[in-house]
C-alpha positions as CSV (number, residue, x, y, z in Angstrom):
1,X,5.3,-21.7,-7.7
2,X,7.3,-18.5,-7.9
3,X,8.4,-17.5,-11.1
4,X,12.1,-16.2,-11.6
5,X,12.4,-12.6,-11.3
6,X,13.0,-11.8,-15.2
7,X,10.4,-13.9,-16.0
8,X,7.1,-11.9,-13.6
9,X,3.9,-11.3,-15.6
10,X,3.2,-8.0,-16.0
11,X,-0.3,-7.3,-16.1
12,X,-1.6,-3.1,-17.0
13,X,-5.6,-2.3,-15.8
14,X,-7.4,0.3,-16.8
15,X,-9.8,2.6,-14.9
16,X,-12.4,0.4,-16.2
17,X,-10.6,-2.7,-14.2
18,X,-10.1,-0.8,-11.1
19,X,-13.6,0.3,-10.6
20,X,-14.3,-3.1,-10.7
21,X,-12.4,-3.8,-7.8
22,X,-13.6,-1.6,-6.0
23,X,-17.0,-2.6,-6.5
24,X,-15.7,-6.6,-5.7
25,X,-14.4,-4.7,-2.4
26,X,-17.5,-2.6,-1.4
27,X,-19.6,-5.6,-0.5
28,X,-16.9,-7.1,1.7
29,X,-16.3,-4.8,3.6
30,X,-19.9,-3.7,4.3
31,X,-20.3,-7.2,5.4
32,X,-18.1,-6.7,8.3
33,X,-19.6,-3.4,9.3
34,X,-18.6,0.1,9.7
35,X,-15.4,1.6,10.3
36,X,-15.0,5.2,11.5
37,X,-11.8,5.8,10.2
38,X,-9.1,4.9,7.0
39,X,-5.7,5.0,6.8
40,X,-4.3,5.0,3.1
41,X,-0.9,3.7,2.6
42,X,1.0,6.3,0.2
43,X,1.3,6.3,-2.7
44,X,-0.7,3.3,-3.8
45,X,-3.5,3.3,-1.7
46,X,-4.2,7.2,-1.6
47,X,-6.4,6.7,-5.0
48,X,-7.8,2.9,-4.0
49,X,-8.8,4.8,-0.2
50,X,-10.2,8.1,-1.9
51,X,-12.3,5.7,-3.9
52,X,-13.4,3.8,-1.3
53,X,-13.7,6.0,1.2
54,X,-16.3,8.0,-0.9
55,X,-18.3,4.5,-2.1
56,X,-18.7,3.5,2.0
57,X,-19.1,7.0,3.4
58,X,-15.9,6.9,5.6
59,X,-15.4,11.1,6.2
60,X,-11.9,10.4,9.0
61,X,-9.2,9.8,6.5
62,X,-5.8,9.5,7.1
63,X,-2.2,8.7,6.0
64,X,1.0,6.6,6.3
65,X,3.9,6.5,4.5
66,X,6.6,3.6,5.1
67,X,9.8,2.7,4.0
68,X,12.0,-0.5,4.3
69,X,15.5,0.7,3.7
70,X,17.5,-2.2,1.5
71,X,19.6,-2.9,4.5
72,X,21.3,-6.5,4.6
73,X,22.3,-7.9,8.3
74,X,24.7,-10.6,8.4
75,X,24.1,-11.7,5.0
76,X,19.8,-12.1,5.3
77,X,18.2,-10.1,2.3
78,X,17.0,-6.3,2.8
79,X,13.5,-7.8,3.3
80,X,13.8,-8.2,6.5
81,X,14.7,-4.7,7.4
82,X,12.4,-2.6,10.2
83,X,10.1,-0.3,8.8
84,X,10.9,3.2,9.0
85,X,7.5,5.1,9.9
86,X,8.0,8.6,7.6
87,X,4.5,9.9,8.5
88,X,2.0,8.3,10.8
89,X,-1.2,9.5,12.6
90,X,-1.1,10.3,16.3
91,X,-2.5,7.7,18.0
92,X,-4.8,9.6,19.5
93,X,-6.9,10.2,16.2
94,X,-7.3,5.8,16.3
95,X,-8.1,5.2,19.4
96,X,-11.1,3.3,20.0
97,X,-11.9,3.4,16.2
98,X,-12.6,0.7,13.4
99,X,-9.7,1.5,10.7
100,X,-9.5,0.2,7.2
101,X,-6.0,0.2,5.9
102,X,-6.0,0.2,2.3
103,X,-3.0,0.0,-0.4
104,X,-3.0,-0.9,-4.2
105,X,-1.3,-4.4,-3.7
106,X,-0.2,-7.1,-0.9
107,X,2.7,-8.1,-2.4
108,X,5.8,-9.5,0.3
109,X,2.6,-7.9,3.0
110,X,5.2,-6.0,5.0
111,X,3.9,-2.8,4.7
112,X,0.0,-3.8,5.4
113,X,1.3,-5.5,8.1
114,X,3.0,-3.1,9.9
115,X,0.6,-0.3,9.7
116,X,-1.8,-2.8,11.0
117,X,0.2,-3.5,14.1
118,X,0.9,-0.3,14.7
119,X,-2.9,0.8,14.4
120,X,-3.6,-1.8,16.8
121,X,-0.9,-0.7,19.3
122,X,-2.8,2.8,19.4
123,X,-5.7,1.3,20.7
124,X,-7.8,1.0,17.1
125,X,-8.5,-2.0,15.1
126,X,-7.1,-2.3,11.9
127,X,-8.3,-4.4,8.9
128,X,-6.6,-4.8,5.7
129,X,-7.8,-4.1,2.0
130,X,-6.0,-4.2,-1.3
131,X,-6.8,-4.4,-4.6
132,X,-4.6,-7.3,-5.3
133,X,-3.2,-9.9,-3.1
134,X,0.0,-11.6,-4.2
135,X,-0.2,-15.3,-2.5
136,X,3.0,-16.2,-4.1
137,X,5.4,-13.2,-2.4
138,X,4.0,-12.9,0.5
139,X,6.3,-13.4,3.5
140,X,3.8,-14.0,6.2
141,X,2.2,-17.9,5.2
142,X,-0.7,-17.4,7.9
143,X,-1.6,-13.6,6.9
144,X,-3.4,-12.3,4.0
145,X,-5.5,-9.0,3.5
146,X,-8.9,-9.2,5.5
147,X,-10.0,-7.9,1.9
148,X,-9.0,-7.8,-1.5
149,X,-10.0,-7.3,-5.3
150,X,-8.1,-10.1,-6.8
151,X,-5.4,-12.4,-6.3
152,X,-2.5,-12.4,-8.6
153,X,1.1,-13.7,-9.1
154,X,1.4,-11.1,-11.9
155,X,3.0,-7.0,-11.7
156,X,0.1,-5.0,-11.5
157,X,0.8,-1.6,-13.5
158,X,-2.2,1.1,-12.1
159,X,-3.5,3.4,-14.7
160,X,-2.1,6.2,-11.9
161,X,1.2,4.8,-12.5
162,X,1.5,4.6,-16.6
163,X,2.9,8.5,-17.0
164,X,5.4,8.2,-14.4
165,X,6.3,5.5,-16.9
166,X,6.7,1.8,-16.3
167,X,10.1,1.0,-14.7
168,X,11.2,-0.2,-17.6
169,X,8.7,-2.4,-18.4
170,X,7.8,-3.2,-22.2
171,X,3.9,-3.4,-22.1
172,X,1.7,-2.8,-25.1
173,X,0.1,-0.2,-26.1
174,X,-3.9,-0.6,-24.3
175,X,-5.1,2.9,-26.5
């Protein structure tokens, strides 16, 4: 069911559709219960987290940035690369808490993933939650976010993202 690269739906929301994620994501994760502590995935999830973080009253906020160099290994594609950590919290400020990882989009999940794993190895527990889940790239078949707005097999262009332009992407005009 994947579609060919060239031929990926692209899909532009508005600040109108992401508060409305957001509010489909409040109630989900207040049915789980609280956590003491959010990590936001940079860039995408710093907005997503700030908004969410101020909607559930979570005040320990942090950050991780990751990066999966495009590294090929005896011919297998760069997506299976390690993830190089460029900025991670000391383990010592997860320990023992409940951590929401949030970032915009689940898309090939590697990046939720390892945050989560490495959130666990410091002793916290980590729960996932983007605003869109990509079923149809994801690399991990038994994974999926613990939460998530939507699910999608289309490019999700954030209203955060439209002046740093579209990659090249021909959308219409929304004005």
């Amino acid at each position: 069911m994947d579609r060919p690269e060239g031929s990926r739906r692209h899909e532009r929301l508005t600040w109108e559709d992401v508060d409305k994620l957001v509010d489909v994501l409040i109630p989900q994760i207040r049915a789980v219960g609280l956590f003491t502590g959010m990590i936001m995935i940079t860039r995408g999830g710093v907005i997503p987290g700030g908004m969410l973080a101020e909607a559930l009253g979570i005040q320990h906020l942090l950050t991780a940035a990751v990066d999966f160099p495009a590294v090929q290994t005896q011919g297998a594609p760069g997506l299976l690369a390690w993830p190089q950590f460029l900025q991670f919290p000391e383990a010592s400020l997860l320990a023992n808490r409940r951590i929401l990882i949030v970032d915009d989009v689940w898309g090939s999940g590697r990046t939720s993933i390892s945050v989560r794993e490495r959130v666990i190895s410091a002793g916290a527990t980590g729960m996932t939650c983007v605003l869109h889940y990509n079923p149809y790239r994801s690399l991990f078949t038994h994974e999926r976010p613990d939460f998530y707005g939507a699910s999608t097999d289309a490019y999700i262009v954030y209203p955060w993202e439209v002046d740093r332009g579209t990659r090249g992407i021909a959308l219409p005009d929304m004005n």
